[in-house]
C-alpha positions as CSV (number, residue, x, y, z in Angstrom):
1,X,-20.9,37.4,-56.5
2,X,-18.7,38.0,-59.6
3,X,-18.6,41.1,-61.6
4,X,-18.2,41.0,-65.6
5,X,-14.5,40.7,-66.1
6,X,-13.7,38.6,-62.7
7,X,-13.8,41.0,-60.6
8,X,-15.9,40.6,-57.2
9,X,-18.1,42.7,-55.6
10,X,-16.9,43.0,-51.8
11,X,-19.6,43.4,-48.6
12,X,-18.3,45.1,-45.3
13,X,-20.2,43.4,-42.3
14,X,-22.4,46.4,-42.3
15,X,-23.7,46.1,-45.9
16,X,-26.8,45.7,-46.7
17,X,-25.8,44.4,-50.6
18,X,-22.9,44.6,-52.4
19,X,-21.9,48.0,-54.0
20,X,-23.3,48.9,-57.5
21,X,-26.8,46.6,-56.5
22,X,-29.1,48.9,-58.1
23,X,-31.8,50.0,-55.1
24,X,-28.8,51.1,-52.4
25,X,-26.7,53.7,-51.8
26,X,-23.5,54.3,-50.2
27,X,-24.1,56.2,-46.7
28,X,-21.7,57.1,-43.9
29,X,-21.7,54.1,-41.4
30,X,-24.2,54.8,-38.1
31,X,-21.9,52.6,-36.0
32,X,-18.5,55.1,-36.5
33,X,-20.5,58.1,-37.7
34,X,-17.6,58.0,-40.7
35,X,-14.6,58.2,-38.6
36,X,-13.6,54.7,-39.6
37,X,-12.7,53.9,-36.3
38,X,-13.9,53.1,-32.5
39,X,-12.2,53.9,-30.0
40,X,-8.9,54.1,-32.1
41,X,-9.1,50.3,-33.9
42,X,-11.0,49.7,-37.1
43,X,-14.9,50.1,-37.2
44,X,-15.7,46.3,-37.5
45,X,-19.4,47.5,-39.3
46,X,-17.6,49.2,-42.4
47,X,-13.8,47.4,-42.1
48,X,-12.5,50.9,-41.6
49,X,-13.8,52.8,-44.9
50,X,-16.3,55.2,-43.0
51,X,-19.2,53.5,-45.4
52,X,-22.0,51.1,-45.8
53,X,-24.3,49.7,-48.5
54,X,-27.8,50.6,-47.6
55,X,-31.0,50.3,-49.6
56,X,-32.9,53.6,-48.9
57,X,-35.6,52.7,-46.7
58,X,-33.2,51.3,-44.0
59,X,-31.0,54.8,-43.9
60,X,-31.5,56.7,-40.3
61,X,-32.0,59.9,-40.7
62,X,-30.1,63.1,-39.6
């Protein structure tokens, strides 16, 4: 899905929706609790960045 001006709007595997899609939020990612990392390689559910795309009905809560 392109942006205005070219750019794209990326999804990490554990995205729910592209950033900026009005209804979600950025959370920390359940699967790496934020670390960015499992077991010392890259947390495949947020490519490393420690967060996800969710809309807020589908957060977990603390």
């Amino acid at each position: 899905m392109a942006e205005p001006g070219g750019s794209k709007r990326i999804m990490r595997p554990g995205d729910e929706a592209p950033a900026g899609t009005p209804g979600t939020d950025e959370v920390v990612c359940p699967e790496c609790e934020g670390a960015g990392e499992l077991i010392g390689k890259p947390c495949i559910a947020c490519n490393g960045t420690g967060m996800v795309n969710r809309r807020p009905e589908n957060r977990e809560s603390a």
